[in-house]
C-alpha positions, 0 to 999 in steps of 0.5 A, a space after each residue: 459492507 465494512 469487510 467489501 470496503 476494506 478490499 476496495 481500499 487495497 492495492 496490490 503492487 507485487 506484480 508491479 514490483 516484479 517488474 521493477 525489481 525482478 521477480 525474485 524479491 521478498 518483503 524486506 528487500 530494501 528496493 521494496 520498501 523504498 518503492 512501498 514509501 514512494 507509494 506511500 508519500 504520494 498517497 499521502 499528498 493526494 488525500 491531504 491536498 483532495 480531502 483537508 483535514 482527512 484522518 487516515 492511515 495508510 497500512 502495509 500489507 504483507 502476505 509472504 506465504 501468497 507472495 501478496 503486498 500492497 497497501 491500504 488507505 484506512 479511515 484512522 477513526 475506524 
């Protein structure tokens, strides 16, 4: 159940950023991580304005073999 929770949690923004920044990118392009820290601060927001008080830590992921990157919204407690 822990495992199935952790998958829900991820969003995968790669075909996202394809099609802001093309599609020949790599994970430590600079225009990937500004577009990574927009999701990132938005998130952030929206948990601490919808859940005060909320512990959590937001988590990238990074798969440079499948081409995968995306971010994780985790329980900072687990």
């Amino acid at each position: 159940m822990s495992e199935a929770q952790l998958w829900m949690n991820i969003v995968l923004l790669d075909d996202f950023i394809s099609e802001v920044v093309g599609d020949d990118w790599e994970s430590n392009d600079p225009a990937v991580n500004r577009l990574l820290s927009v999701f990132e601060q938005a998130w952030s927001y929206q948990v601490r304005v919808s859940f005060p008080g909320t512990d959590f830590l937001i988590e990238r992921l990074l798969d440079d073999e499948y081409g995968d990157l995306g971010l994780r919204l985790i329980n900072s407690h687990q």
